[in-house]
N, C-alpha and C positions, 0 to 999 in steps of 0.2 A: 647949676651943675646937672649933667645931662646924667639918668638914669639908666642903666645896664637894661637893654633890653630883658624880658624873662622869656627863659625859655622853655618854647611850647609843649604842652604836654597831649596827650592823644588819650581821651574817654572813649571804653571799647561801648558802641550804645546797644540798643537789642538785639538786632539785627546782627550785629559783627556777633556778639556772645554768641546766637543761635548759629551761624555758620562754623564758630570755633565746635560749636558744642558736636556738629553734626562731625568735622572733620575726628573727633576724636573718640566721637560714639561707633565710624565705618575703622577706625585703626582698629577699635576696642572689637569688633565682629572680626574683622581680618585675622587677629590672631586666635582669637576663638573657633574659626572655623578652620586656621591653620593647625592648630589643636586637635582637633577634629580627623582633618584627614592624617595626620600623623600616626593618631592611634590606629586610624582605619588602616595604613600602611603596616603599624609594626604587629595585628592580627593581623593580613592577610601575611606576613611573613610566618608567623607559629601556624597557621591554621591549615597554606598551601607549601606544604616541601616537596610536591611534584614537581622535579625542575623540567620537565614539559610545560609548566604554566606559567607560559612570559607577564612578566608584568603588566602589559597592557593589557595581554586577557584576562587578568585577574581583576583589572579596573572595570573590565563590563558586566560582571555579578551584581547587583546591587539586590541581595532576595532577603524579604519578608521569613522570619520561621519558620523552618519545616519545608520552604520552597526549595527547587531543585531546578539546574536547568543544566544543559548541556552545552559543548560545543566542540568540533571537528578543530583533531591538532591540525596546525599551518603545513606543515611536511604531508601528510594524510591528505589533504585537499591539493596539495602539489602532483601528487602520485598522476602516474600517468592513464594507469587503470583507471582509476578513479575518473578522471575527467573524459577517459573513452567510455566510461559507462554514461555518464551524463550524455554525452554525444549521444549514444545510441537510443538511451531513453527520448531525449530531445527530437530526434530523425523520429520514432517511433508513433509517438504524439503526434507530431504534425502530419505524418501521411496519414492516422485514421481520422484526424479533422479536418483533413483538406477539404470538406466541401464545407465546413465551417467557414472558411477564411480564418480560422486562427493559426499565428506563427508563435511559439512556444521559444523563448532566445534562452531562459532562465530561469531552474527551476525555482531556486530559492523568489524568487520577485512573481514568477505568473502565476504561480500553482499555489501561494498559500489561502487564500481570500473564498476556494471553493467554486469559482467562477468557471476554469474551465478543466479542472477535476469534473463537476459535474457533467460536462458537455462531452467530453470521457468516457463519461462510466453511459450515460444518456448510448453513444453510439458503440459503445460494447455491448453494451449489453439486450440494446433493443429496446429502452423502453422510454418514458417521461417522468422526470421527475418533476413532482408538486413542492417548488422554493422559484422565490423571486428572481423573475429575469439577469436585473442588477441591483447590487446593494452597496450602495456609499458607508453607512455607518458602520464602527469595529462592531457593531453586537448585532446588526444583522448581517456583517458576513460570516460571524460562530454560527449564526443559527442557519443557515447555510449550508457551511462546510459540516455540521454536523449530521443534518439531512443526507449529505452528499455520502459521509463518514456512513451513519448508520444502513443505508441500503447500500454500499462496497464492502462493509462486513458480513453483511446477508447474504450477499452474492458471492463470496469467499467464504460461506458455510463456517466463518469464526463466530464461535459463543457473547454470548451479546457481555458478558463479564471475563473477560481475559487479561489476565495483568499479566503476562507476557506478551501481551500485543505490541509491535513495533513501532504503531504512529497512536496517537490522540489527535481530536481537536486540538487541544490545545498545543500541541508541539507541530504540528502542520501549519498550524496559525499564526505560531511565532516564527517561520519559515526555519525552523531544524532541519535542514537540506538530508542527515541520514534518516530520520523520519519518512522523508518526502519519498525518499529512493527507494527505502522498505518498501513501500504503499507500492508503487511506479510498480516493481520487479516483482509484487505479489501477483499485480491486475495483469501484466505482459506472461507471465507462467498458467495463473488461470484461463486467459482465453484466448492460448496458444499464438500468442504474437509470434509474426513471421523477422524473427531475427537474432540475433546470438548474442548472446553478453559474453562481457571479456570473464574469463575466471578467474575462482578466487578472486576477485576484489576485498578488501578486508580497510578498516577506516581506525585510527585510534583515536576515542572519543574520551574529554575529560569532564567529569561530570564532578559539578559543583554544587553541594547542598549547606544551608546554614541550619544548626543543631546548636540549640543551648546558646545562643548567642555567637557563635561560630563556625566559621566557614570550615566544610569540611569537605575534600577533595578525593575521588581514584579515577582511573583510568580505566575505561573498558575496550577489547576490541570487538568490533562491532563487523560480522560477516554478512556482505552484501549480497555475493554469487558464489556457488560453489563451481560444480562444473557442468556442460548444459545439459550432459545427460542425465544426471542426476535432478537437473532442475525441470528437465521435462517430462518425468517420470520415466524414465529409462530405462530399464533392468537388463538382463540376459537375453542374449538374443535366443529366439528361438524358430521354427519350424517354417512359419510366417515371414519372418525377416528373412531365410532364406527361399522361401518361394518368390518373396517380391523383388529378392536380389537374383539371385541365378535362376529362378523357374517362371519367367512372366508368363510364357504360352500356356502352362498349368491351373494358373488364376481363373481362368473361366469354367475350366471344370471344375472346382475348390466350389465357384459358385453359385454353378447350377446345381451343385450336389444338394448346397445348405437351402439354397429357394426352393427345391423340390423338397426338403424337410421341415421349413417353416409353413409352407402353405397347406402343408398335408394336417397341418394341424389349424392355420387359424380360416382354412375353408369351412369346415366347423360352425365358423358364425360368421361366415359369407366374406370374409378377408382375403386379400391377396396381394403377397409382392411379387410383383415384375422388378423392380429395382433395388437390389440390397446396397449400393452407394448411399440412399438418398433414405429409403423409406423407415431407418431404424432410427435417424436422425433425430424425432423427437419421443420417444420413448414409449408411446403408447402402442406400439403392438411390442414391443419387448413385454412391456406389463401382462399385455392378452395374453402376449405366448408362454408367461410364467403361469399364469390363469391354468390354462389348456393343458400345460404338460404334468403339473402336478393336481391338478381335478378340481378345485376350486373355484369360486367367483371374485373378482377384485372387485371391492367398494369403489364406485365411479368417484367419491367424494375423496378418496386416497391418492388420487392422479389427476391431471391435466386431458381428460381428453379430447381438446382442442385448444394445444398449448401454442401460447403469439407470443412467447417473450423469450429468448436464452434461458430468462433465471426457470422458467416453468419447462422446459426441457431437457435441462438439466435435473431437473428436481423425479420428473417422470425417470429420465436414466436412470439417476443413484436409488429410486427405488425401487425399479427394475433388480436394480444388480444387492441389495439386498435381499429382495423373495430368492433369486439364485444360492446365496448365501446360505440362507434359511434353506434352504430346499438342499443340499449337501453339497453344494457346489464350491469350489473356491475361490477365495476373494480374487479377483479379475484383475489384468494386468493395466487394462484399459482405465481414464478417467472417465465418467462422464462426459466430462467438457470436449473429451477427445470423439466420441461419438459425436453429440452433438456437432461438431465442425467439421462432420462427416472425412474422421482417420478411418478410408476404411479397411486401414491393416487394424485398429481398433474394434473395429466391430464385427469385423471376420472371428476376431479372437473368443468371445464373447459369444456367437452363435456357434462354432465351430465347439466350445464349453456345452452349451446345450446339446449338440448336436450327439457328444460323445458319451454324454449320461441318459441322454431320452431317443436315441435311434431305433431301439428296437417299440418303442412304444408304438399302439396304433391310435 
């Protein structure tokens, strides 16, 4: 009698266990980490009730305690001001590097690495700076743009500790495009870039900081430009502004008057200008002639006098026009910077000052 087949039974052997074991150990992480973002989900809903902060950009916070970082609303970087400022900054850049060969498409992507910020501040300012040609690693291009950072805040006379300052390393690094802009529209005002930004530009930035375990959110707005007079030092017109508008034929008498009253005095110690366009430019007879008019010697160690760099002619101006100060003069409508890049409705202003407190002196 034939026996009933038995039917086959299936031993799971190690192999099979270990492949089971793995499918159930990646289900068992799946929902653990499904867990995970849930929560991250229902803080980021208590935490951000700025409904400017779409979900997605809530998803790109990910900060450590006490960190903070920013970012430009979607609508704000739409704006059309906004992107004609970029325009203009961009055009700006690239004519004073044209002999670089560098083309500039984007701030956020060319300009945060310090690469050619440095090459920038290098031909504004007239000088060299001492940082590596090129640098591949993220901590040699901080140390870098920090280089780059600290001699553009030298040369912009801000205090080397200012926590209102508008860019960092560290936020120029991360490519914070209102950062970027700050910086751009500080450097184009200090050394009177030939061109106009749009006004009022204005950015609403929402700034994400995590506190106590928790993401915590405001909204700041962040003022780009105001208006160009204002951002050019601009004031009231005065006496000046209409000799160079209505009185041009009168400008050369205006200038032989004030050459015949500087040289009366820096003859004295063998000085003389022929040309008040040019020769006020770097500040060293401005110094002498503060010397000469109120009886004093100026420490040579106090001035540049023989200044080769922007930053050292500027430096001889602003402390020219401090002994003015000091000596009862008033504070001067002129910047420095403005001399130096020979405004010379600027520096008419400013001798024309001297002229009218020390004319009768001999």
């Amino acid at each position: 009698m034939a026996t009933s087949p038995k039917t086959p039974t299936f031993k799971k052997d190690k192999k099979d266990e270990s492949f089971f074991d793995k499918i159930s150990g990646t289900l068992a992480r799946k929902k653990h980490k499904a867990k995970e973002v849930n929560e991250l989900q229902e803080e980021g809903k208590h935490a951000i009730d700025d409904p400017s902060l779409s979900p997605d950009l809530a998803g790109t916070f990910v900060l450590d305690e006490g960190e903070e970082r920013s970012m430009i609303e979607p609508a704000s970087r739409d704006d059309p001001k906004f992107k004609e400022l970029q325009k203009v900054l961009i055009e700006w850049i690239n004519d004073t590097l044209v002999e670089n060969r560098i083309i500039v498409k984007d701030i956020e992507e060319d300009l945060f690495d310090g690469q050619i910020l440095g090459k920038l501040i290098e031909k504004l300012a007239d000088i060299k700076l001492e940082v590596a040609e090129v640098t591949q690693s993220e901590q040699g291009q901080k140390q870098k743009l920090k280089t780059v950072l600290d001699t553009t805040n030298r040369l912009l006379n801000l205090p080397r500790w200012n926590h209102q300052q508008k860019w960092s390393m560290e936020s120029i690094h991360s490519k914070n495009i209102v950062a970027i802009i700050h910086l751009l529209v500080a450097l184009a005002q200090h050394f009177r870039a030939p061109i106009r930004f749009p006004e009022h530009v204005s950015v609403n930035v929402v700034v994400v900081q995590r506190r106590d375990g928790q993401l915590a959110t405001r909204k700041v707005v962040e003022e780009l430009t105001t208006t160009n007079d204002m951002m050019q030092g601009k004031f009231e017109r005065d006496a000046f502004d209409t000799l160079f508008d209505h009185a041009p034929d009168k400008l050369n008498v205006v200038k032989r008057s004030l050459i015949t009253f500087v040289n009366k005095h820096l003859n004295k110690i063998n000085l003389e200008v022929t040309d008040l366009d040019t020769q006020f430019a770097d500040g060293v007879y401005l110094v002498l002639l503060m010397g000469l008019l109120e009886g004093y010697f100026v420490p040579l160690y106090s001035f540049h006098l023989t200044p080769d760099s922007f930053d050292q002619k500027v430096h001889n101006v602003q402390f020219s026009l401090e002994l003015m100060q000091d000596g009862g003069l008033p504070k001067p409508k002129a910047r420095p910077e403005d001399i130096v890049n020979l405004d010379l409705k600027a520096t008419l202003r400013v001798l024309y000052n001297l002229f009218t407190k020390y004319k009768h002196l001999n």
